[in-house]
N, C-alpha and C positions, 0 to 999 in steps of 0.2 A: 424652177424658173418662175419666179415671179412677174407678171402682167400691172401694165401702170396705164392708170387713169389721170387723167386732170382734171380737177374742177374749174368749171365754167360757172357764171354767172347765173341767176336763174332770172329768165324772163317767159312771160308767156308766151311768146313766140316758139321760141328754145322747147317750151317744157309744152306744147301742145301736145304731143302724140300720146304722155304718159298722161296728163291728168290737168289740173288746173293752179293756176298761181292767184292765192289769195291777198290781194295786196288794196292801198289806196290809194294809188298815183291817179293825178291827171284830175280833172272836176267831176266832181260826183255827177252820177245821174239826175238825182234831186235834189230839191233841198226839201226838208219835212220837218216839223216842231216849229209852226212859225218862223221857219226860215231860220235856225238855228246850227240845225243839224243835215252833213250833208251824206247821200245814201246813196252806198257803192254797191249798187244792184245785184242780187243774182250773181254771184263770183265764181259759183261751183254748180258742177253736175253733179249733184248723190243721187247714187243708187244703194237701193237697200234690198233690189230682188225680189221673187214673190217668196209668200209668207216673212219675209223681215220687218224691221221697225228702227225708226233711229233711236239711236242710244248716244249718249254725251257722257264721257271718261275724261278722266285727270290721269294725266301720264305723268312721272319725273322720271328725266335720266337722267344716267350718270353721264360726264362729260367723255371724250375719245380726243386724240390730236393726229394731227397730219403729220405724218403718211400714216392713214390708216389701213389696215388689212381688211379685206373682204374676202371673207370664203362664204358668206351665205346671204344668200335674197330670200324674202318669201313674196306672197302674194295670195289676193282673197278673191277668191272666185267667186261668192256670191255679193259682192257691193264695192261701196266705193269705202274710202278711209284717208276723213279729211282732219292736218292737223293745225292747230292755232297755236300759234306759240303765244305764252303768255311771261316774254320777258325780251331784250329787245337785243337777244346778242345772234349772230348767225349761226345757222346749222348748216350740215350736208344731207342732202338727198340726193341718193342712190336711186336709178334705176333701167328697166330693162324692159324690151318688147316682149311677149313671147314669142315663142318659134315650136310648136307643135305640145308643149308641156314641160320646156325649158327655156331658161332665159336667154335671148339675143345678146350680145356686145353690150356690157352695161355704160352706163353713163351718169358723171358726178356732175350734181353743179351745188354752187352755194350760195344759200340766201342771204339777203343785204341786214337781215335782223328786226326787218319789220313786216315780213310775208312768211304768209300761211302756204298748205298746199295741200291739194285734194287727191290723191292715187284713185286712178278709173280702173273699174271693177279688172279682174286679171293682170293686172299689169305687176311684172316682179320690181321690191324695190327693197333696196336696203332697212336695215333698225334704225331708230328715230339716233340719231345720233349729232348732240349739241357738243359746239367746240371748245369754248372757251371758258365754259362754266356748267353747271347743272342745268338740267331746261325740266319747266314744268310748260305742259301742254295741254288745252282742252282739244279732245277726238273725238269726231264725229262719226262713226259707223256702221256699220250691220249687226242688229243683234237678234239671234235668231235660232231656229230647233239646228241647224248644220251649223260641223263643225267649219270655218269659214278661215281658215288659213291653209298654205302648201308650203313650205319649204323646198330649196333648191342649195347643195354644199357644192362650191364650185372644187374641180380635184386637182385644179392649181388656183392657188387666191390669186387677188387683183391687189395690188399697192395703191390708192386711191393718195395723190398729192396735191398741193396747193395750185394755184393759177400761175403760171410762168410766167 
């Protein structure tokens, strides 16, 4: 029996509880460079843990389509793991609460192709998974002496589909 998702839109309201939406709608906070350039404050909460350090990684994936299968989340217990996409097509981001050392009821939503996203420390979430093309990504993380990921194989997958 397979289990179905929908994706949803992602907005920061929506995507509070798991982590943050990096995006630049709306008037910047500032403006800076002689009034050039405008500066969208402070977007994300990273954590990096004690003894960690941020570290900056280039990701490519490969692309996936809808209806995707999900049988597996992970999630990083000691920080946070922010990504930027660097190409302007939308992705899906998977994710889930925890509930004791497993993940809660997950949930899809999908980005407009010009927002980022920060997953807060613990929280289960799906593989970087771009739809319509290859995605390269700069990631923002914990780099550090633990090993910093958990996996979770769900023992019936979820069907993950487009917006109705």
């Amino acid at each position: 029996m397979t289990r179905i998702l929908t994706t949803v839109a992602l907005t920061p309201t929506a995507f509070a509880p798991f982590g943050d939406v990096l995006d630049a709608t709306g008037a910047p906070d500032k403006l800076i460079n002689q009034g050039m350039c405008g500066r969208f404050h402070d977007r994300a909460r990273l954590d990096f843990g004690v003894g960690g350090r941020a570290g900056i990684s280039i990701f490519d994936a490969e692309p996936r389509a809808l209806p995707y299968a999900l049988d597996m989340v992970e999630r990083h217990p000691d920080g946070s793991q922010a990504f930027i996409p660097m190409h302007d097509a939308p992705f899906l981001v998977i994710v889930a609460q925890d509930l004791g050392g497993t993940p809660d009821t997950p949930r899809a939503f999908l980005t407009n192709g010009a927002q980022g996203i920060n997953f807060h420390r613990n929280i289960w979430h799906g593989v970087l998974t771009p739809l319509s093309q290859p995605g390269r990504f700069a990631v923002i993380d914990r780099i550090g002496p633990t090993p910093n990921l958990e996996e979770h194989w769900f023992s019936t997958p979820w069907e993950v589909r487009g917006p109705a």
